[in-house]
N, CA, C and O atoms as a GROMACS GRO file, in nm:
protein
  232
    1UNK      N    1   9.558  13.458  10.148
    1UNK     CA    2   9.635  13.344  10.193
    1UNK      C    3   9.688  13.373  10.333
    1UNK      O    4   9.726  13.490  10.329
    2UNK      N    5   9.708  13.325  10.449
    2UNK     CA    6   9.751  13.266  10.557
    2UNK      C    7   9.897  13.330  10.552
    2UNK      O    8   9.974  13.295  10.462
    3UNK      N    9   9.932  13.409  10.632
    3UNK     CA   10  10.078  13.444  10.654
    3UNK      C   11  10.163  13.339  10.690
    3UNK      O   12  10.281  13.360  10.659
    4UNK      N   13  10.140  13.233  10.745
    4UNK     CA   14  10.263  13.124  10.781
    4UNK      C   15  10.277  13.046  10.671
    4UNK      O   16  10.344  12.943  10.680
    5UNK      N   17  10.206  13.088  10.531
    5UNK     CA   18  10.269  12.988  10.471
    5UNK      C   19  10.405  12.934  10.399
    5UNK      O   20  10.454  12.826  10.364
    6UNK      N   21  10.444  13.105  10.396
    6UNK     CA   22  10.606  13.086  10.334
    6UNK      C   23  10.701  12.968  10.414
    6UNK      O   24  10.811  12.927  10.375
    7UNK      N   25  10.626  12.922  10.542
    7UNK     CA   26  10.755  12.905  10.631
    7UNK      C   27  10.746  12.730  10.583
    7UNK      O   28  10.639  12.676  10.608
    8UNK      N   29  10.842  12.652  10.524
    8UNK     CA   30  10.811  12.586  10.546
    8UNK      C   31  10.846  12.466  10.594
    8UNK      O   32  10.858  12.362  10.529
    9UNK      N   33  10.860  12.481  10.707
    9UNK     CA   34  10.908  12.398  10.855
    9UNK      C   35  10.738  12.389  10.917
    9UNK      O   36  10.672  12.287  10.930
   10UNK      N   37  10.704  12.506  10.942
   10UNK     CA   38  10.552  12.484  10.978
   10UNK      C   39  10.486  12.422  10.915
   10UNK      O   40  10.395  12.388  10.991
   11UNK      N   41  10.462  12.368  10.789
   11UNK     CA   42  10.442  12.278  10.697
   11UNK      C   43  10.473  12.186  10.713
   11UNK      O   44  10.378  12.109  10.733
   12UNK      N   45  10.557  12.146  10.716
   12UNK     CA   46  10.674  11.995  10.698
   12UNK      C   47  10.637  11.940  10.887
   12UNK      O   48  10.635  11.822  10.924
   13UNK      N   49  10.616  12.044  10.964
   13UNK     CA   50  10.568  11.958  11.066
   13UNK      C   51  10.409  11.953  11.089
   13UNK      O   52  10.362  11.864  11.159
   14UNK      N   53  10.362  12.009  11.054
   14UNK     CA   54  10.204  12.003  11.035
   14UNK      C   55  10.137  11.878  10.936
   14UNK      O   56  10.042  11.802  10.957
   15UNK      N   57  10.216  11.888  10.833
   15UNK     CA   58  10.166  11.754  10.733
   15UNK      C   59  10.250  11.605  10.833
   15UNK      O   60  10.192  11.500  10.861
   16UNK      N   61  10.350  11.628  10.857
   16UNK     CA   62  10.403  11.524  10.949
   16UNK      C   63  10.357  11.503  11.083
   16UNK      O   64  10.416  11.407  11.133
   17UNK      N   65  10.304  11.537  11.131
   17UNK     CA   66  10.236  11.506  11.292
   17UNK      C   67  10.057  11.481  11.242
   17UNK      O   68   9.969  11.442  11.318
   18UNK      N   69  10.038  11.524  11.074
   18UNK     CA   70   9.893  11.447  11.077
   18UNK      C   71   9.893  11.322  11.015
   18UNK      O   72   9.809  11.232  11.009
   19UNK      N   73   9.995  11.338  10.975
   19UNK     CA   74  10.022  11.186  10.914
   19UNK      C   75  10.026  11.053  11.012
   19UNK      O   76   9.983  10.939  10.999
   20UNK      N   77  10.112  11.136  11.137
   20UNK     CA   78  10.142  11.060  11.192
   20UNK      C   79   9.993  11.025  11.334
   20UNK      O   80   9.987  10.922  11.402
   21UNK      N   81   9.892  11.146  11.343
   21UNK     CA   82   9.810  11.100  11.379
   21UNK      C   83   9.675  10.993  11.311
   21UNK      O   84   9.606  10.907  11.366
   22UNK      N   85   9.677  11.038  11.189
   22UNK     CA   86   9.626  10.958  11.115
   22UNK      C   87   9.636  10.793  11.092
   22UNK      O   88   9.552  10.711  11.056
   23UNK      N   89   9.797  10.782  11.134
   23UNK     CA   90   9.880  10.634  11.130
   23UNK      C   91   9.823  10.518  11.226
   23UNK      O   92   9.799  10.398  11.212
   24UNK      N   93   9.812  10.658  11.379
   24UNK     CA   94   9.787  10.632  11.512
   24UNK      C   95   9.632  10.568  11.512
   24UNK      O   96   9.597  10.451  11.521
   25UNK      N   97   9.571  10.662  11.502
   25UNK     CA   98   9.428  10.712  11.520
   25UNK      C   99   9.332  10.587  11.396
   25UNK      O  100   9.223  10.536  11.423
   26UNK      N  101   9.383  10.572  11.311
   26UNK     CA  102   9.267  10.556  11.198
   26UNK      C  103   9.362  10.455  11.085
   26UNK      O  104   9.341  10.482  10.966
   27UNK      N  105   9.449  10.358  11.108
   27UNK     CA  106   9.527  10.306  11.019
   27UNK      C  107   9.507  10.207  10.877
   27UNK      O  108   9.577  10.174  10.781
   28UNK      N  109   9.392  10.187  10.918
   28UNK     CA  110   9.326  10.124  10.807
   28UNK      C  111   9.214  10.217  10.722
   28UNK      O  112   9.104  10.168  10.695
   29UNK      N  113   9.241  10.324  10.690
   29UNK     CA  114   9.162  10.448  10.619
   29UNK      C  115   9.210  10.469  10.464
   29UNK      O  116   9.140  10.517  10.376
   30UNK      N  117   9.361  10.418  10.449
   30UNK     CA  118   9.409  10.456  10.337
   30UNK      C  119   9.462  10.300  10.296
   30UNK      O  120   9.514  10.223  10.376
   31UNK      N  121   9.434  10.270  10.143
   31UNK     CA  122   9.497  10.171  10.107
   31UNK      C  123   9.691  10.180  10.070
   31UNK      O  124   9.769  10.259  10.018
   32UNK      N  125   9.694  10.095  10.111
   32UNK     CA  126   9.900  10.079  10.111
   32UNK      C  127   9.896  10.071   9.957
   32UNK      O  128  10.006  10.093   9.906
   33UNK      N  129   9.810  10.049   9.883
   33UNK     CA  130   9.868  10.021   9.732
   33UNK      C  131   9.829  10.201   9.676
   33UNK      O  132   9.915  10.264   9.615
   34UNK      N  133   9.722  10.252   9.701
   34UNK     CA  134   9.697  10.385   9.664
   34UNK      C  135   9.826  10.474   9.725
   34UNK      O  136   9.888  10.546   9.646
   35UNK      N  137   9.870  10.469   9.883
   35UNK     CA  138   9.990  10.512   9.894
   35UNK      C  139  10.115  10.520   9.848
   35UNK      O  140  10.203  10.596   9.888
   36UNK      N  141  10.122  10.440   9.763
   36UNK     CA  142  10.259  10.354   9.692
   36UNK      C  143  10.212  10.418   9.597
   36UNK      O  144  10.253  10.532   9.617
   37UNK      N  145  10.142  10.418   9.489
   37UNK     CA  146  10.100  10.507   9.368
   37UNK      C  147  10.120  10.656   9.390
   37UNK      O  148  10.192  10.716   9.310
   38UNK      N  149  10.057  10.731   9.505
   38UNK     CA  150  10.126  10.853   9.498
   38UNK      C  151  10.265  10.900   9.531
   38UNK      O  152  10.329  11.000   9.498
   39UNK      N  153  10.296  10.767   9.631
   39UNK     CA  154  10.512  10.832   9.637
   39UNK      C  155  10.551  10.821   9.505
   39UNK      O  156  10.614  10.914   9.455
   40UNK      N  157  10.520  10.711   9.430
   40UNK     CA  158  10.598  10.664   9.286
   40UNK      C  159  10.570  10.802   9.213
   40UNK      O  160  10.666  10.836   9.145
   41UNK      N  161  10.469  10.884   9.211
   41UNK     CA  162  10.405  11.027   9.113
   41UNK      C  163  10.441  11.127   9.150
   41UNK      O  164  10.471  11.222   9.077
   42UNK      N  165  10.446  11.123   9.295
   42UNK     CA  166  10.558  11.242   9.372
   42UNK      C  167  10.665  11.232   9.317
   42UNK      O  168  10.701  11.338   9.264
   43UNK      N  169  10.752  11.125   9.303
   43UNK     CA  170  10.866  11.124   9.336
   43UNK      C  171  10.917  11.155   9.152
   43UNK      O  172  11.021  11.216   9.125
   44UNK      N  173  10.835  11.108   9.058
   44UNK     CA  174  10.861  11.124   8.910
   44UNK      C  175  10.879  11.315   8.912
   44UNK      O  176  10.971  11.389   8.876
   45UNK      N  177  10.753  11.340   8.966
   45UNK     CA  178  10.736  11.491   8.990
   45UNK      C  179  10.840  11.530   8.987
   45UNK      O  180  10.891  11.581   8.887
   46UNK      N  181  10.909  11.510   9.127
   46UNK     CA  182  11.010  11.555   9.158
   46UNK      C  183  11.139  11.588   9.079
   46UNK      O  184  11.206  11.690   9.072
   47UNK      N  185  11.151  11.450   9.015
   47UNK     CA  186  11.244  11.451   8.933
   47UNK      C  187  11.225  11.502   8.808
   47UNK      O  188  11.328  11.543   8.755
   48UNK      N  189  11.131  11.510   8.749
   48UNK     CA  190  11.113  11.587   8.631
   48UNK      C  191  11.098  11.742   8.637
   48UNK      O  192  11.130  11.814   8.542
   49UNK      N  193  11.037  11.799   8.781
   49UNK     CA  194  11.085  11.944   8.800
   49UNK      C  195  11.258  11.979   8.848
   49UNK      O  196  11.316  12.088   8.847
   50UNK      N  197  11.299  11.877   8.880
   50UNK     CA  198  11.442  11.925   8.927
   50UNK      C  199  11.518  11.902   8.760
   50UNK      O  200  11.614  11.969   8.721
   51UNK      N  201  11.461  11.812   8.696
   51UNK     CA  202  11.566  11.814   8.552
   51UNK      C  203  11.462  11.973   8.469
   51UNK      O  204  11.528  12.035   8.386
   52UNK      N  205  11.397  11.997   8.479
   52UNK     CA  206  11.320  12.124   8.435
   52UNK      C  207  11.436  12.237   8.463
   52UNK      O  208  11.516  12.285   8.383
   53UNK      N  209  11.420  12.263   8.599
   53UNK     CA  210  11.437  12.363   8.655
   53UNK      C  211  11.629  12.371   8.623
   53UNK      O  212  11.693  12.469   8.585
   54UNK      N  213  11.676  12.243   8.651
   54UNK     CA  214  11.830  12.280   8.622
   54UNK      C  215  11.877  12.306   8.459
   54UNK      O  216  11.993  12.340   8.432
   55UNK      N  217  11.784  12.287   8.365
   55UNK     CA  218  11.827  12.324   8.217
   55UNK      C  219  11.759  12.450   8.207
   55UNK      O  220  11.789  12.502   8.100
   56UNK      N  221  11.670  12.528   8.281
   56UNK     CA  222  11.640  12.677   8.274
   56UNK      C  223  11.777  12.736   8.310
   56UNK      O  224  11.828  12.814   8.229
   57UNK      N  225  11.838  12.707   8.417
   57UNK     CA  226  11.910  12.768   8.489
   57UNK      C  227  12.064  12.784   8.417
   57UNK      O  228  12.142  12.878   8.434
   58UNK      N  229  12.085  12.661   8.327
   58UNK     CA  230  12.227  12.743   8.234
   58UNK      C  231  12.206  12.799   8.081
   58UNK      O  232  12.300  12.852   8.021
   0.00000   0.00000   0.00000
């Protein structure tokens, strides 16, 4: 694995400046309804590892 990956700011701006070239560059590549389906699955994610992770923890 790639030594920069712990960092992740180098991440968070790397996925964000391709996003944002992608936006630029090519905007009709991704459907807005397929996009909307993965924030809604992220975002369940999210919340179901943060209620995970805080009932390990007491």
């Amino acid at each position: 694995m790639l030594s920069w990956v712990p960092f992740a700011m180098v991440r968070i701006v790397l996925f964000l400046s391709a996003g944002i070239l992608l936006a630029i560059y090519n905007p009709e590549s991704i459907d807005e309804n397929i996009l909307l389906l993965v924030l809604a699955i992220l975002c369940i994610l999210f919340f179901v590892s943060f209620l995970l992770s805080d009932q390990s923890a007491s």
